[in-house]
Steps between C-alpha positions, in 0.01 A plus 500: 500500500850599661771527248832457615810556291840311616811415402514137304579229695684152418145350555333720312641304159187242428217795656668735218544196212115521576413828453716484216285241293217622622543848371585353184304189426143712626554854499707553153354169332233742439764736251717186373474181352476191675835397315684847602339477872688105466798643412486805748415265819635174388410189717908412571571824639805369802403664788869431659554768226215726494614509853799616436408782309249653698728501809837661272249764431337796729147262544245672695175253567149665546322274772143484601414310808810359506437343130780639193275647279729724296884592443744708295811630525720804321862577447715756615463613140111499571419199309158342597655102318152371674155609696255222484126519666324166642154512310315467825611810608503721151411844489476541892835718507782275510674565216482890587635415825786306339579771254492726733767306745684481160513830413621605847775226525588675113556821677681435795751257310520855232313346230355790231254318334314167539484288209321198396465220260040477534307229359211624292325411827644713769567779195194712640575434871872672440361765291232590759818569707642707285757249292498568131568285220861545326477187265291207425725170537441119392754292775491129338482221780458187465512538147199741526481864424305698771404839498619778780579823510825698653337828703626723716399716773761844579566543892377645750 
């Protein structure tokens, strides 16, 4: 497996959309309820907008064999808003690869810290790189309370 990471592209918006609802409808379905994992990764997400979004923000893409298979970005203030995993390809070092593009992006832009808002899913990945948990937090969406937690990791 080669891993590349690379800067988001404007076709990149339906490959990430993917990962996206895969990461949430398979790998955290198995922490939340099928209602909250509805609510999370709704069916009418507009791609026009999730477009949007990812390209306004600093979107790396983690690519194998040419395939999207991961993303995330982070803030000059060293906010991780999203790192998502395709399944297929958990717990083979992407996600450590796109932390660790985020946490040197956090540095060079002056960032102190990077912070997080971690579903109870990815809760042990960020601890395992060192984030700890300030707060437990219950976003509503949809009309549905979730469960995450706001960590933080101190720089360098």
């Amino acid at each position: 497996m080669t891993l590349r990471i690379r800067p988001y592209q404007d076709d990149d918006a339906g490959p990430t959309l993917d990962v996206f609802l895969a990461a949430v409808r398979v790998t955290a379905a198995a922490d939340y309820t099928p209602e909250q994992v509805a609510a999370w990764a709704p069916d009418d997400i507009d791609p026009a907008a999730w477009a949007a979004r990812r390209a306004a923000l600093r979107t790396v893409v983690a690519e194998v064999d040419g395939r999207a298979v991961g993303f995330t970005d982070v803030d000059a203030d060293g906010y991780v808003d999203m790192m998502f995993v395709d399944p297929s390809v958990g717990r083979s070092g992407v996600g450590s690869a796109l932390l660790a593009w985020a946490r040197a992006e956090a540095l060079r832009l002056g960032a102190t810290a990077l912070t997080t808002h971690a579903s109870v899913t990815a809760r042990p990945f960020f601890e395992a790189h060192g984030f700890v948990v300030e707060r437990e937090q219950h976003p509503v969406r949809h009309g549905v309370a979730l469960t995450n937690y706001a960590m933080r990791r101190a720089l360098p």
